[in-house]
C-alpha atoms as one frame of an Amber mdcrd trajectory, in Angstrom:
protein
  61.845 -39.533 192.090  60.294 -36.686 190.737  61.618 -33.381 189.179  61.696
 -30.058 190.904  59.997 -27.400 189.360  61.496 -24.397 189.426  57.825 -22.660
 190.226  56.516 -25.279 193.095  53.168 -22.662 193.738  50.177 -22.964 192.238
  47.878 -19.796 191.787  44.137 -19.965 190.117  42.446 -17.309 188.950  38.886
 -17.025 187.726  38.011 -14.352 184.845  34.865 -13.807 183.025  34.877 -14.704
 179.263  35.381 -11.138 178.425  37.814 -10.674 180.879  39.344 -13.569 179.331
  39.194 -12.303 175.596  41.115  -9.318 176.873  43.960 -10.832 178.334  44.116
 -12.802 175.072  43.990  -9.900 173.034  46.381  -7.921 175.341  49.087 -10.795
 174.964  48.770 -11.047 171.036  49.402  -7.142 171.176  52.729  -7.877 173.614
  53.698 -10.986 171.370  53.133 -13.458 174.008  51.862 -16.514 173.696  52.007
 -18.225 177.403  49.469 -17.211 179.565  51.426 -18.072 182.649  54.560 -16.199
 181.247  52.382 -12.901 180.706  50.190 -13.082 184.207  53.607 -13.716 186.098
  55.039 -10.788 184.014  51.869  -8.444 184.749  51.708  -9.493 188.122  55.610
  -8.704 188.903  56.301  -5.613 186.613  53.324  -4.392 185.869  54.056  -4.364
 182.124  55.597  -6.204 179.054  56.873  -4.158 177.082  56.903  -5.568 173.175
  59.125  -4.222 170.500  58.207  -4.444 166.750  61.943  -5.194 165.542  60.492
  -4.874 161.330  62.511  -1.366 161.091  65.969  -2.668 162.751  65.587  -5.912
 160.054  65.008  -3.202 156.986  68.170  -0.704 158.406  70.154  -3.778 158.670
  69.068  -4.919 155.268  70.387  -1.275 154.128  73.690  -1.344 156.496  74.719
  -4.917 154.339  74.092  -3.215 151.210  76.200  -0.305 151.718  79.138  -2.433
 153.618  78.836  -4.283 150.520  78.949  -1.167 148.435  81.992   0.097 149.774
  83.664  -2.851 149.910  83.116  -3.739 146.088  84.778  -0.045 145.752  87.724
  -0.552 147.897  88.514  -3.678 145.680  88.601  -0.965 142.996  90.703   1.071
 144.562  92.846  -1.322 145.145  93.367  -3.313 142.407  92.654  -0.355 139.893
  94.195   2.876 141.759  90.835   4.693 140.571  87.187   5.409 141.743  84.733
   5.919 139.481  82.652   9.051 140.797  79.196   7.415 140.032  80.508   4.854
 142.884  80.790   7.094 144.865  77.503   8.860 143.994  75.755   5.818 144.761
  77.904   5.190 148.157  76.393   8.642 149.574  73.057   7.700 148.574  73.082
   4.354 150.292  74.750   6.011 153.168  71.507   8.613 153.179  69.345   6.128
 152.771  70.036   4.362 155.830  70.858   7.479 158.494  67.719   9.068 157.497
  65.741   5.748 158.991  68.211   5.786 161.397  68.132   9.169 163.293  64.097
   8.520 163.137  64.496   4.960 165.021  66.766   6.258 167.519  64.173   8.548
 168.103  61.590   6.636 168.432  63.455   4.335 171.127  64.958   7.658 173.216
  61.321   8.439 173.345  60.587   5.056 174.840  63.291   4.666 177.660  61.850
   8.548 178.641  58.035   6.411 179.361
């Protein structure tokens, strides 16, 4: 017995060798690797659409740092009853440090979903 694909159809289509290159280079830009992933995409939508994620890993990165900031400082605080004010010096910088890269990213993606 043999298994059902889920895409029975078969479609060929011939390209020149630059044509070729192209698509190649246009799915290395998108991230893509499978050519019959991107021409079904193309062919459907139009577009793919491919996100570089590198400044959601770094503001992350930042977001752990000052979580673990304050948290180190609420441990203080608790076990202590004081705050040292170069903690919290160094709290509002962290905290600056990552809504600065922030406000710019949500930018940058409130400028996408307007395309």
């Amino acid at each position: 017995m043999t298994k059902k694909r889920r895409r029975p159809i078969h479609l060929h289509v011939m390209v020149s060798e630059e044509e070729q290159a192209l698509i190649q280079e246009r799915m290395a830009e998108a991230g893509i690797r499978n050519m019959g992933a991107y021409m079904r995409k193309m062919a459907l939508s139009g577009y793919v659409l491919h996100v570089d994620l590198s400044p959601v890993r770094e503001l992350v990165s930042l977001q752990r740092r000052c979580s673990n900031n304050l948290n180190q400082v609420a441990i203080q605080a608790n076990t202590y009853g004081a705050i040292y004010p170069e903690e919290l010096a160094a709290l509002q910088r962290d905290y600056a440090a990552l809504w600065g890269p922030l406000s710019d990213l949500l930018k940058q993606l409130s400028a996408l979903v307007e395309l």
